[in-house]
N, C-alpha and C positions, 0 to 999 in steps of 0.2 A: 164620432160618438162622444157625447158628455160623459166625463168621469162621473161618477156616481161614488166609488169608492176612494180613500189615499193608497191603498195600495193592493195589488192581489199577484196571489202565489197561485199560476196554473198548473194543470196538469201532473202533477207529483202525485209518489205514492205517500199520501196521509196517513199515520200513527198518531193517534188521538190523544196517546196517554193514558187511556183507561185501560190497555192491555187487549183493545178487542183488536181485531183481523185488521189488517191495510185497507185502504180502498182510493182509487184513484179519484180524487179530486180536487176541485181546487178552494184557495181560503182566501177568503175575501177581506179586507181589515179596515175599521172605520174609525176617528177618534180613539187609537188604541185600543181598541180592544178588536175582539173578531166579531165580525159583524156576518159571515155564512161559511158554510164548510159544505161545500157538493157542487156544482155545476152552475158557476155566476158567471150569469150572464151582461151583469155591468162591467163596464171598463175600469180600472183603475187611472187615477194620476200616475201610478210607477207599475210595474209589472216586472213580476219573474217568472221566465219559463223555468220549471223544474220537471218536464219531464225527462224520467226516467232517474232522477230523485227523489229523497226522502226527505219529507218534512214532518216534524215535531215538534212539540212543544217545547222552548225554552231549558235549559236543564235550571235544576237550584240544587247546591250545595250549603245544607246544612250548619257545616263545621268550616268555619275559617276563620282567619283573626286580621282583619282590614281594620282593624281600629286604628290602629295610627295609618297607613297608609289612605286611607280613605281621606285622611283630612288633608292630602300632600298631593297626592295621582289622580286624575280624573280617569284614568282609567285602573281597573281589576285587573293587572295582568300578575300572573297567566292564568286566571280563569277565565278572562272571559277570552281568551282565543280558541277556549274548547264547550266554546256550545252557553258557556253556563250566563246566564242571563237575572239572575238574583241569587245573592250569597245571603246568611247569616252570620255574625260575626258576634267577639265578645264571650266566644266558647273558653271551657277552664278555666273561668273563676280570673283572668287577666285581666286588663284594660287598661284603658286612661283615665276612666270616671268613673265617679266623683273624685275631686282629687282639690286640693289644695295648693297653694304655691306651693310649700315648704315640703310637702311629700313627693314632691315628681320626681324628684333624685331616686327614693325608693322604688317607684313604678318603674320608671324604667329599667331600673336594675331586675326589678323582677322580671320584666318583657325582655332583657337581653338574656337570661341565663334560662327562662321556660323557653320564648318561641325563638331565640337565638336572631334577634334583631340588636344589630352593633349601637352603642349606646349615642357616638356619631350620627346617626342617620335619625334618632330619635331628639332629640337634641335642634340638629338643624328643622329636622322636618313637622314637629306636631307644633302647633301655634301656640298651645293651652290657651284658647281662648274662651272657656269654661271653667267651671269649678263644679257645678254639679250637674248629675245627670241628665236633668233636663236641657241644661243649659247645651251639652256634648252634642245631645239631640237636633236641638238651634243649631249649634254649629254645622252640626252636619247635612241639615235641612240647606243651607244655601250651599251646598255643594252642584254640581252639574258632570256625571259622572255617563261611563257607558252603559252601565249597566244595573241593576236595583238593588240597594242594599239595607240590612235590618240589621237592628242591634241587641242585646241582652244586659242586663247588669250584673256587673263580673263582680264576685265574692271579694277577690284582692284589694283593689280601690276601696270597695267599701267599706271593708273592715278596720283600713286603715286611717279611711275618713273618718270612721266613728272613734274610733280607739287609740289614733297615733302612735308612737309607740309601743305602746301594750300589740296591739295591732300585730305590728310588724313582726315582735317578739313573743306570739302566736302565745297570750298571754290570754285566758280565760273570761269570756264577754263577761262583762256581768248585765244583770237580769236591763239595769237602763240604757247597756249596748245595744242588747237584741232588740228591746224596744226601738231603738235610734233606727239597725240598721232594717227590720222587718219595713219601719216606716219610710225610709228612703227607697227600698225596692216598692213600696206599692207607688211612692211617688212619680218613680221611672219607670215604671209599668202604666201609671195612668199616661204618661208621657209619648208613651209611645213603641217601650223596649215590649222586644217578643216572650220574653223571658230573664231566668235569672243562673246563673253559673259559676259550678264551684270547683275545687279538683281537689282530692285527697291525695294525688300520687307524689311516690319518695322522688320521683324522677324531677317533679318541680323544684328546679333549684337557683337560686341568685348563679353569677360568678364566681359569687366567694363561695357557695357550694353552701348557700346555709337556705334551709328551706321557707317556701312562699308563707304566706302570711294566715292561707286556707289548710293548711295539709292536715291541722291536728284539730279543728275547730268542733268545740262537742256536737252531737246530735241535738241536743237541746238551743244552740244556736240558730242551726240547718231547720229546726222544727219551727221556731220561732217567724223566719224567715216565709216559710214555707205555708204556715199558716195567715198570714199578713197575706200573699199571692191568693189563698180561700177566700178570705176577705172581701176580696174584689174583685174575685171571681175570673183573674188574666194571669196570662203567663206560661211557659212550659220551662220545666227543672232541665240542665244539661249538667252534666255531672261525671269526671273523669277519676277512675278510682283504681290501686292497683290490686286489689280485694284480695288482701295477702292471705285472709286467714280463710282460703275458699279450700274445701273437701269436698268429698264424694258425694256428704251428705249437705251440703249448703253453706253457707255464709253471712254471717253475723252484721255484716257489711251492707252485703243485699237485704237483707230483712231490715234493717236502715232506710232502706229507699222504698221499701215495703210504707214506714211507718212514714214517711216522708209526704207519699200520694196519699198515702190516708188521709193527715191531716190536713193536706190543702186539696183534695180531689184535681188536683194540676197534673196533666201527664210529664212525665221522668223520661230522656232515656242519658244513654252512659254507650263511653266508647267500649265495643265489645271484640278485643286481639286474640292471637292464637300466637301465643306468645312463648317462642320455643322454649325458655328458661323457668315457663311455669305448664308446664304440657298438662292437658285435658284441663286446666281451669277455663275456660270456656264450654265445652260441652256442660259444667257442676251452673255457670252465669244462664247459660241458655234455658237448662232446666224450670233454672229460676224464673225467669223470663217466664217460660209456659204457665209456670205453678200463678205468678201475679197476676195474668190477664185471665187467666178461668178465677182466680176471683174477684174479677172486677177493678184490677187497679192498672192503668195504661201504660206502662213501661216497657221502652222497646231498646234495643241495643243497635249503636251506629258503628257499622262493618266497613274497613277499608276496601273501597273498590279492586283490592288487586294486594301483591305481598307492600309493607309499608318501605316505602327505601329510602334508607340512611345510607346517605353519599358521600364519599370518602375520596380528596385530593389535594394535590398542591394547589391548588386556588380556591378551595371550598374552607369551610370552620375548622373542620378537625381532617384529619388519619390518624393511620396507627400513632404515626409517632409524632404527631405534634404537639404533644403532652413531656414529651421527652425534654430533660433537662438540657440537654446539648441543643436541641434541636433551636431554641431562642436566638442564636446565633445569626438563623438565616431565615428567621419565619417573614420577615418584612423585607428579607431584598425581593427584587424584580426577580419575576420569575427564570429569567437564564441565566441569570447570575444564581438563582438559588439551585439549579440544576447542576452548575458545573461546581459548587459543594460537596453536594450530594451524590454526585458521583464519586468524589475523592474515596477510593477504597478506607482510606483512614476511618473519614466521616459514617459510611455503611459498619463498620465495625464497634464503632462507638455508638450508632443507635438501635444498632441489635441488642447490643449487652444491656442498654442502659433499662431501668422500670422506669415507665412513665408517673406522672404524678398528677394527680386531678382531684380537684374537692366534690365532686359530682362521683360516685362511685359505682350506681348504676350507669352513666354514661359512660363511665371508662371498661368497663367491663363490656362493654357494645362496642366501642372502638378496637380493642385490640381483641376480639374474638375474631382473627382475622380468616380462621378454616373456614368459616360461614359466608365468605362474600364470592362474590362473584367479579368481572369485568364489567360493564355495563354495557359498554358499547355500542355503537351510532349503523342502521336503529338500535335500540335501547330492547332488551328483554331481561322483562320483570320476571319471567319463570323460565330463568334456566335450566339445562342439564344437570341432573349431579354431579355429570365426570369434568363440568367447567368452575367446579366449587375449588376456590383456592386450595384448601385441604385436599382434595383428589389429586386435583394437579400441580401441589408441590409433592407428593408420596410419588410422582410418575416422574418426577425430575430432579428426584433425589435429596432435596433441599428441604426445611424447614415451611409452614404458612408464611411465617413471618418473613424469611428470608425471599420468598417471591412478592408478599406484598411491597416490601420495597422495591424491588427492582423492576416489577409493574410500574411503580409511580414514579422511578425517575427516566422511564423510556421512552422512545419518542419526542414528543416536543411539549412533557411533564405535561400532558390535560388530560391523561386516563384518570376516569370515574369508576374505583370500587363502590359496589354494590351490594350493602349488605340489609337482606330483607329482616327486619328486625322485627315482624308479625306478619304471619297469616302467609308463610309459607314451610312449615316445620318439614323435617326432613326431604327436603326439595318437591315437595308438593303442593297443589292447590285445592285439593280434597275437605280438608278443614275450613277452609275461606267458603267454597262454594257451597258448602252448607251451613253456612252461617248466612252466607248473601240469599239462600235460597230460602233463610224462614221466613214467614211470614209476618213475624214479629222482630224483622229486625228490617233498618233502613240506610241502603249503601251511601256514603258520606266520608266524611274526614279527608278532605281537600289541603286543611289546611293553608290555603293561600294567605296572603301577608303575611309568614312567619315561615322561621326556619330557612331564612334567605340564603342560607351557605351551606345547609344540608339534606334539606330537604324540599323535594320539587313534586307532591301529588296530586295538585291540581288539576292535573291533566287526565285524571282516572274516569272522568265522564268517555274521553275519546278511549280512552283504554277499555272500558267498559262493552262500546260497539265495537270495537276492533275484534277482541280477542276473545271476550267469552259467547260471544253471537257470531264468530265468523275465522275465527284463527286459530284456539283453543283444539288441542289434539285430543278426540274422545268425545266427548257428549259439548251438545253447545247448547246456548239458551234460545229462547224465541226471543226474536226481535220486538217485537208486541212490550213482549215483559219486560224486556232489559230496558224500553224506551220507557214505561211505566216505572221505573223504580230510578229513573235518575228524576222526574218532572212531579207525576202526580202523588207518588206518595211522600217523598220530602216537602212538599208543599202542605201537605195536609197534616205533616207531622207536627208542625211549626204554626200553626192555624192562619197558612197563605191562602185561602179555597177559593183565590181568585184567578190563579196561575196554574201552570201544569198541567192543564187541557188543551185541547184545540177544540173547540166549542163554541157557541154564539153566546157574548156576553162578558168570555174569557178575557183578562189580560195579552193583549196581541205580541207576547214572547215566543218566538218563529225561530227554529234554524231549517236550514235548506240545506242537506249532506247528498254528498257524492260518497257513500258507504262501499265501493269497490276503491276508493285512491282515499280513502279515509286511513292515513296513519299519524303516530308521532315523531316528533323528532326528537334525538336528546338531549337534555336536561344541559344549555350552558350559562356559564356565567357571564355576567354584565355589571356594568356599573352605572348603575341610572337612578340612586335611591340620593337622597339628598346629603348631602357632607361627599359625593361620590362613592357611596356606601357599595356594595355590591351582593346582587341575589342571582340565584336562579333563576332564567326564563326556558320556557319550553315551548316550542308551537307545533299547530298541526295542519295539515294537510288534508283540501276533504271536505271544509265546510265553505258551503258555499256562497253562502251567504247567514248572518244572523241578524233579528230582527228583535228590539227592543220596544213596547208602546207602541210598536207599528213604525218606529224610525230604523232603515235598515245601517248597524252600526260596523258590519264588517262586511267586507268582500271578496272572497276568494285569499281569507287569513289580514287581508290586510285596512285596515282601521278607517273608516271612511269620514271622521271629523264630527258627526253624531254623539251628541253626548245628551240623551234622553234619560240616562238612569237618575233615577230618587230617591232617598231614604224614604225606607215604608214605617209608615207608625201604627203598630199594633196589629192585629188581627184583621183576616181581608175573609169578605163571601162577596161573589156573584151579586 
């Protein structure tokens, strides 16, 4: 029989993405896109049996920061080994562009102390072979990657491009800044970016602990901006904020963002934590949330797939105590040399007593809250017991938290990963998370991938997502329908992709083929494969059985088939 199609997916049960019911059939796929969904009867040039698997659409992640890595990897990993098939990138107000020769020292700095990418790897690995926005865009256009990827224009760069100095030392735009910088975002919005990002949190911080260039920027800058994106009618706002001054009765902050959609009619949304150290400010965000879309203004909040985890080792950015004065001593030998240190009884004595020191003050306060972590352990669970919370059982073993987190970390062969959920698991539950993931007006995300190479590994919360709350989860589970609908079609729609995230005739031909019973993760280890030998997180999963990019199939049974179909996408996509 003549092929008539490049490739088809028999016999599987199909999840569309819309959230309706399964139904066994197959998907047909033509020049990228899908070309039938039911019972074809044409051949394919390639064919996958998938029965008695699942097929869906593509997943897309929202939130992650491939900005530098995109210009260095041709492939997303570890996103794209769990399904995800289009990132957005350039979230929190980071990036690499616009940017000037003489500022890249600063950018970096900032990218090393926010997404904790070693200044090394940045260094060896981005070209700069731009300076402004559009140009990054170019650059990135001749890229040949696995998988699709979109960009925003990050607050940081720019502000720093318009301002230099003043910029940096978060010095007050004046009125022919905001002019400069409103007009360089519509520039890089005609360009191509999906949108534009900022971040107000205290937690952004350089190395030297001194804060980003966005954190204190007036409202009237943000409006300026804001309404330039009106203008021209593109873009969506991403915007991470620690909404310090939120009550019972609302937020000063939020009504901010309120006036923000007003003035550009651009949909908002903002990372939205359950964040134990600020308890019920989330529920006071949500409300908000409600009160803005009954009056018409689009703002939605992006919910960590699962608790968020800050990982804590002798091979990772931090632990407890690598902030400790003494501890400089042995941060750079090899690891079995650093081991038999740190066993020296002397040495455990001396970094008990000692206070660690760190210019970052919310991060240090997240490091050594050590009653709050967990083991992590292989497989990896993200929603422990109480009774395996350091604090439980150091009180069962007579001993201090602290005194067992160390002795966790130099035992065995020194690669135990503490695990401390730093959101969206307060008092060892998942209760707060899943009803945040469960409004309607919020969209699960925050992957984070390219960033946080040494401590943070959540791009893998798509696979976590089918694993555990549709099929592992003790107590209520979710329907698969829906869970598959909220990693594809509604982040796609958030971000105005309305070309992906279906399985549909017409669609983008982004395909994964899961084996949902042998669907698990592995844990979280490290590697050194970033340029300068830099070293991140990788995590893989088990399960998928194939993924399908454009219609070029890019993975097989986890592992990389040489297919490098992905593209930067510019701007907005419909059908």
């Amino acid at each position: 029989m003549t092929a008539r199609f490049d490739l088809v997916i028999r016999n599987g049960t199909v999840l569309d993405g819309t959230g309706g019911d399964p139904q066994e059939a197959d998907v047909a796929i033509q020049d990228g896109r899908i070309a039938a969904v039911g019972r074809v009867a044409g051949a394919g040039r390639e064919e996958i049996d998938a029965k008695g698997l699942t097929v869906t659409p593509g997943f897309v992640d929202v939130h992650t920061h491939y900005d530098g890595q995109a210009t260095w990897d041709e492939r997303f990993s570890p996103s794209s080994g769990h399904g995800v098939t289009t990132v957005l990138m350039g979230n929190c107000g980071v990036g690499f562009a616009p940017c000037r020769p003489q500022d890249r020292q600063t950018l970096m700095k900032v990218m090393e102390g926010v997404e904790d990418i070693p200044e090394i790897v940045m260094q060896e690995g981005v070209p700069w072979n731009w300076q402004s926005f559009p140009e990054y865009l170019d650059a990135l256009a001749a890229r040949r990657c696995d998988i699709d990827f979109a960009a925003q224009v990050p607050h940081a760069p720019l502000r720093v491009f318009v301002m230099g100095r003043r910029g940096v030392d978060r010095e007050p735009a004046t009125a022919q800044d905001m002019a400069a910088m409103a007009s360089l975002v519509e520039e890089g919005l005609e360009a191509g970016a999906l949108g534009f990002s900022t971040s107000r949190s205290l937690f952004h911080r350089t190395p030297e602990g001194v804060l980003t260039p966005t954190i204190t920027a007036a409202e009237e800058e943000l409006t300026a901006i804001a309404r330039g994106m009106g203008r021209i009618g593109k873009g969506v706002i991403q915007l991470l904020d620690d909404f310090a001054d939120a009550t019972d009765e609302g937020s000063t902050e939020f009504a901010m963002l309120r006036r923000l959609v007003e003035a550009s009619g651009r949909p908002l949304s903002f990372t939205l934590l359950d964040i134990s150290i600020y308890p019920g400010r989330w529920k006071t965000l949500l409300r908000e949330v409600e009160r803005a879309n009954r009056d018409g203004l689009p703002i939605r909040g992006q919910v960590a797939g699962r608790p968020v985890a800050l990982l804590y080792g002798l091979e990772l950015s931090f632990h407890p105590f690598s902030t400790c004065p003494s501890y400089a001593a042995v941060a750079d030998l090899p690891l079995a040399q650093k081991l038999a240190r740190l066993r020296d009884p002397a040495m455990r004595a001396t970094l008990l007593a000692e206070e660690p020191t760190y210019r970052n003050p919310q991060m240090l306060a997240f490091m050594r809250n050590v009653g709050n972590m967990y083991v992590l352990g292989d497989p990896p669970s993200y929603t422990p017991p109480r009774d395996q919370r350091l604090d439980a059982r150091a009180a069962k073993a007579g001993i201090t938290p602290l005194e067992l987190a160390y002795d966790l970390l130099v035992s065995g062969d020194g690669r135990t990963i503490l695990f401390h959920p730093g959101a969206n698991y307060t008092d060892a539950s998942d209760a707060n998370m899943a009803s945040m993931l469960r409004h309607d007006q919020t969209v699960m995300a925050l992957g984070d991938g390219g960033a946080h190479y040494g401590m943070i590994c959540d791009a893998s919360y798509t696979t976590h997502a089918l694993t555990y709350w549709t099929r592992d989860r003790p107590g209520e589970r979710w329907p698969l329908p829906w869970t598959v609908q909220q990693l594809t079609d509604v982040p796609a729609r958030l971000v105005g992709l309305g070309d992906r995230g279906r399985l549909a005739p017409g669609y983008k031909a982004d395909v994964n083929v899961i084996d949902l019973d042998r669907l698990r993760v592995a844990a979280p280890h490290p590697v050194h494969n970033l340029p300068g030998g830099g070293r991140r997180l990788e995590q893989t999963a088990e399960g998928y059985r194939a993924t399908v990019v454009g219609g070029a199939i890019t993975y097989r049974d986890g592992a990389f088939t040489g297919a490098l179909p992905g593209r930067l996408i510019r701007g907005a996509r419909s059908v």
